[in-house]
C-alpha positions as CSV (number, residue, x, y, z in Angstrom):
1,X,132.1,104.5,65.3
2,X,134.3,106.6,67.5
3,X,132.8,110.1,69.3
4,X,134.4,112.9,67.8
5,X,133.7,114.6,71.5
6,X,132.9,117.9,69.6
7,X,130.1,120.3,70.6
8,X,127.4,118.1,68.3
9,X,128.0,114.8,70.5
10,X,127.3,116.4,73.7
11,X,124.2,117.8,74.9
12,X,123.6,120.4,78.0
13,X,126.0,121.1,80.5
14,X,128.3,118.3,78.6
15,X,125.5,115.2,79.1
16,X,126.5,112.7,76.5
17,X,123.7,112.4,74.1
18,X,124.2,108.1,74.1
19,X,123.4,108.3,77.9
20,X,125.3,107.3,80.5
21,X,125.0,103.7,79.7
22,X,127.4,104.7,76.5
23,X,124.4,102.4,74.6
24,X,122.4,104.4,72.1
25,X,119.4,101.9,72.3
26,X,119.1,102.0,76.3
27,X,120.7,104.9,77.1
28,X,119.0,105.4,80.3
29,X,119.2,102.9,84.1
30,X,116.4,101.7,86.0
31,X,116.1,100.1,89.4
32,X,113.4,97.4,90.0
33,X,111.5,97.4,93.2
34,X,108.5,95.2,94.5
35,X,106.7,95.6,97.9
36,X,107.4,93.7,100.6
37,X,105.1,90.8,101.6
38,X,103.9,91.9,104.9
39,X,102.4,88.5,105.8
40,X,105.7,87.0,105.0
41,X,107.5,89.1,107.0
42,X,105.3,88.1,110.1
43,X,105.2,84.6,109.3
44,X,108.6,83.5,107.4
45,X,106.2,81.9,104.9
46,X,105.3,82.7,101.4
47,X,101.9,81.7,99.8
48,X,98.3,81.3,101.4
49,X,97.9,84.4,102.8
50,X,95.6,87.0,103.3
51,X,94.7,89.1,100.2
52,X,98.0,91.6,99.7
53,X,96.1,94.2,97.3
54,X,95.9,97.9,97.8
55,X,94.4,98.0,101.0
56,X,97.2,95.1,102.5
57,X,100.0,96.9,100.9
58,X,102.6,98.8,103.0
59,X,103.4,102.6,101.0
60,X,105.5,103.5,99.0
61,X,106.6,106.6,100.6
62,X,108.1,104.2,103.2
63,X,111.4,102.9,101.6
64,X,111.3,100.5,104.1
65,X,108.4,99.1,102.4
66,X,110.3,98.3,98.9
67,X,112.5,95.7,98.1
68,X,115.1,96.3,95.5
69,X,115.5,93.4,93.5
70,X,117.4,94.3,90.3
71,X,119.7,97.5,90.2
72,X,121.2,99.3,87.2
73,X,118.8,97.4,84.5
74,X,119.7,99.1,80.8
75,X,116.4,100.8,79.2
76,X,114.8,103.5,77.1
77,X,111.6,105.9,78.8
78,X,109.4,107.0,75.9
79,X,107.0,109.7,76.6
80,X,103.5,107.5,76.1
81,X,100.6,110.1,76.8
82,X,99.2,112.6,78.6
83,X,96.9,111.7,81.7
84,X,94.3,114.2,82.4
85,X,92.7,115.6,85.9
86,X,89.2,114.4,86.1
87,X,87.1,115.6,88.9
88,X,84.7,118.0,90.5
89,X,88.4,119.0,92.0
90,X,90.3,120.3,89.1
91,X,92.1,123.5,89.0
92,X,93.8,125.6,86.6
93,X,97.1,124.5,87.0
94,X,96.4,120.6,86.5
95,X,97.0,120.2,83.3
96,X,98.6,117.0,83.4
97,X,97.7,114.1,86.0
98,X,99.5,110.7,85.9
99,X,101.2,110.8,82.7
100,X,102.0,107.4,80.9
101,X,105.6,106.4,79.8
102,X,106.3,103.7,77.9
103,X,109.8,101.7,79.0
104,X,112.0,99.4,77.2
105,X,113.9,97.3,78.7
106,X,116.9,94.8,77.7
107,X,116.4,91.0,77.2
108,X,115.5,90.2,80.9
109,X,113.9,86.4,81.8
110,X,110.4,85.9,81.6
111,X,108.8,86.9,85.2
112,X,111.2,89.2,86.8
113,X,108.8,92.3,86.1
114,X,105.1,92.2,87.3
115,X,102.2,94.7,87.3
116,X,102.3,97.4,90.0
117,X,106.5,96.9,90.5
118,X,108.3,100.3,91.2
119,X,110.7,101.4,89.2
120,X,113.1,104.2,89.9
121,X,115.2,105.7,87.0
122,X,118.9,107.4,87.0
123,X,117.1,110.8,87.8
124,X,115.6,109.7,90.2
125,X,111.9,109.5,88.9
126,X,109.4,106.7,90.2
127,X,107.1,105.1,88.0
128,X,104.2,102.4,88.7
129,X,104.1,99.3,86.1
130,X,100.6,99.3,84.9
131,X,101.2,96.7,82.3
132,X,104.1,94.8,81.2
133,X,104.1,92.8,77.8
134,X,107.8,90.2,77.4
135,X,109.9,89.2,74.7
136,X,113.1,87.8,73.7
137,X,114.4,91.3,73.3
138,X,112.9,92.5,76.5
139,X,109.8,93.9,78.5
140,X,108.2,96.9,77.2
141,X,106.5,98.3,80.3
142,X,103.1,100.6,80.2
143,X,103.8,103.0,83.5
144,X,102.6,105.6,85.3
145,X,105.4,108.2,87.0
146,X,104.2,108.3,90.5
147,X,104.1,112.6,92.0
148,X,104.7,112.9,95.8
Protein backbone atom coordinates (compact mmCIF):
# COMPACT_ATOMS: atom_id res chain seq x y z
CA UNK A 1 0.00 0.00 0.00
CA UNK A 2 1.58 3.18 -1.28
CA UNK A 3 1.39 6.68 0.89
CA UNK A 4 -0.65 9.05 -0.88
CA UNK A 5 1.73 11.83 1.06
CA UNK A 6 -1.51 13.91 1.41
CA UNK A 7 -2.35 15.99 4.57
CA UNK A 8 -4.11 12.68 6.33
CA UNK A 9 -0.66 10.61 6.15
CA UNK A 10 1.34 13.14 7.93
CA UNK A 11 1.05 14.30 11.33
CA UNK A 12 2.57 17.69 13.00
CA UNK A 13 5.05 19.68 11.46
CA UNK A 14 5.10 16.90 8.53
CA UNK A 15 6.15 13.75 11.17
CA UNK A 16 5.10 10.64 9.22
CA UNK A 17 2.48 8.97 11.20
CA UNK A 18 4.30 5.13 10.38
CA UNK A 19 7.41 6.58 12.28
CA UNK A 20 10.56 7.06 11.24
CA UNK A 21 11.19 3.39 11.05
CA UNK A 22 8.59 3.48 7.87
CA UNK A 23 7.19 0.17 10.02
CA UNK A 24 3.65 0.74 11.28
CA UNK A 25 4.11 -2.01 14.02
CA UNK A 26 7.46 -0.53 15.52
CA UNK A 27 7.39 2.66 14.45
CA UNK A 28 9.65 4.02 17.02
CA UNK A 29 14.03 3.29 17.76
CA UNK A 30 15.49 2.35 20.97
CA UNK A 31 19.08 2.10 22.16
CA UNK A 32 19.99 -0.63 24.69
CA UNK A 33 22.39 0.26 27.45
CA UNK A 34 23.67 -1.89 30.53
CA UNK A 35 26.02 -0.50 33.31
CA UNK A 36 29.40 -1.16 33.28
CA UNK A 37 30.95 -3.82 35.60
CA UNK A 38 33.10 -1.77 37.78
CA UNK A 39 34.87 -4.77 39.23
CA UNK A 40 35.60 -5.85 35.81
CA UNK A 41 36.91 -2.85 34.74
CA UNK A 42 39.58 -3.06 37.71
CA UNK A 43 40.25 -6.50 37.33
CA UNK A 44 39.87 -7.62 33.50
CA UNK A 45 37.65 -10.47 34.94
CA UNK A 46 34.14 -11.19 34.75
CA UNK A 47 32.28 -13.29 37.54
CA UNK A 48 32.95 -13.73 41.30
CA UNK A 49 32.80 -10.47 42.40
CA UNK A 50 31.65 -8.35 44.85
CA UNK A 51 27.82 -7.72 44.95
CA UNK A 52 27.17 -5.13 41.85
CA UNK A 53 23.50 -4.00 43.13
CA UNK A 54 22.41 -0.42 43.69
CA UNK A 55 24.79 0.52 46.12
CA UNK A 56 28.04 -1.00 43.69
CA UNK A 57 26.49 0.57 40.69
CA UNK A 58 28.23 3.51 38.89
CA UNK A 59 25.16 6.37 37.87
CA UNK A 60 23.49 6.89 35.30
CA UNK A 61 23.92 10.50 34.94
CA UNK A 62 27.59 9.55 34.11
CA UNK A 63 27.43 8.37 30.44
CA UNK A 64 30.61 7.07 31.13
CA UNK A 65 29.00 4.68 33.24
CA UNK A 66 26.70 2.96 30.39
CA UNK A 67 27.63 0.72 27.79
CA UNK A 68 25.69 0.74 24.63
CA UNK A 69 25.31 -2.59 23.49
CA UNK A 70 22.51 -2.60 20.77
CA UNK A 71 21.73 0.66 18.77
CA UNK A 72 18.70 1.49 16.50
CA UNK A 73 16.51 -1.68 17.86
CA UNK A 74 12.81 -1.37 16.07
CA UNK A 75 9.89 -0.99 18.84
CA UNK A 76 6.51 0.38 19.90
CA UNK A 77 6.30 2.61 23.66
CA UNK A 78 2.74 2.12 24.92
CA UNK A 79 1.64 4.41 27.67
CA UNK A 80 1.22 1.61 30.67
CA UNK A 81 0.14 3.67 33.81
CA UNK A 82 0.34 6.34 35.89
CA UNK A 83 2.86 6.26 38.91
CA UNK A 84 1.84 8.41 41.74
CA UNK A 85 3.95 10.61 44.45
CA UNK A 86 3.76 8.99 47.77
CA UNK A 87 5.18 10.72 50.68
CA UNK A 88 5.03 13.09 53.62
CA UNK A 89 6.85 15.28 50.60
CA UNK A 90 4.25 15.65 47.99
CA UNK A 91 3.25 18.89 46.42
CA UNK A 92 0.67 20.20 44.27
CA UNK A 93 2.27 19.98 41.13
CA UNK A 94 3.29 16.13 41.45
CA UNK A 95 0.79 14.58 39.88
CA UNK A 96 2.63 12.02 38.18
CA UNK A 97 5.86 10.23 39.60
CA UNK A 98 7.53 7.44 37.63
CA UNK A 99 5.16 6.66 35.05
CA UNK A 100 5.12 2.95 33.55
CA UNK A 101 5.52 2.32 29.70
CA UNK A 102 5.15 -0.71 28.27
CA UNK A 103 7.70 -1.49 25.12
CA UNK A 104 7.67 -3.81 22.33
CA UNK A 105 10.30 -4.86 20.86
CA UNK A 106 11.18 -6.91 17.51
CA UNK A 107 12.17 -10.65 17.63
CA UNK A 108 15.49 -10.23 19.47
CA UNK A 109 17.43 -13.62 20.97
CA UNK A 110 16.68 -14.79 24.30
CA UNK A 111 19.00 -12.82 26.91
CA UNK A 112 20.03 -9.69 25.22
CA UNK A 113 17.54 -7.54 27.60
CA UNK A 114 17.72 -7.84 31.48
CA UNK A 115 16.05 -6.06 34.34
CA UNK A 116 17.26 -2.62 35.29
CA UNK A 117 18.98 -2.16 31.40
CA UNK A 118 18.69 1.55 30.10
CA UNK A 119 17.02 2.23 27.32
CA UNK A 120 17.07 5.51 25.42
CA UNK A 121 14.48 6.17 22.62
CA UNK A 122 14.64 8.38 19.28
CA UNK A 123 13.52 11.46 21.43
CA UNK A 124 15.74 11.06 23.50
CA UNK A 125 13.70 9.71 26.62
CA UNK A 126 15.43 7.15 29.21
CA UNK A 127 13.59 4.45 30.58
CA UNK A 128 14.63 1.73 33.44
CA UNK A 129 13.52 -2.03 32.54
CA UNK A 130 11.68 -3.15 35.50
CA UNK A 131 10.57 -6.32 33.99
CA UNK A 132 11.07 -8.00 30.78
CA UNK A 133 8.90 -11.01 29.58
CA UNK A 134 10.52 -12.94 25.76
CA UNK A 135 9.12 -14.41 22.88
CA UNK A 136 9.58 -15.52 19.44
CA UNK A 137 8.12 -12.26 18.37
CA UNK A 138 10.09 -10.24 20.85
CA UNK A 139 10.46 -8.75 24.45
CA UNK A 140 7.75 -6.82 25.82
CA UNK A 141 9.43 -4.68 28.44
CA UNK A 142 7.60 -3.28 31.85
CA UNK A 143 9.70 0.36 32.25
CA UNK A 144 9.89 3.07 34.16
CA UNK A 145 11.03 6.65 32.14
CA UNK A 146 13.72 7.80 34.33
CA UNK A 147 13.28 12.27 35.23
CA UNK A 148 16.68 14.06 35.75
Amino acid sequence: MQCCNGPLCTGLKGFNLVGATGNALYPRLIDLYRSKDPQAAKTGTVGLGAYEGRTGSIGFSDPSGLALLFPGILCAIDPHGIGRSTGAMMLPGDVVKHPQWKITTIALPLYTIRDRDILIDDEGYRYEVGMNGWSLTGYVLNCIRLET
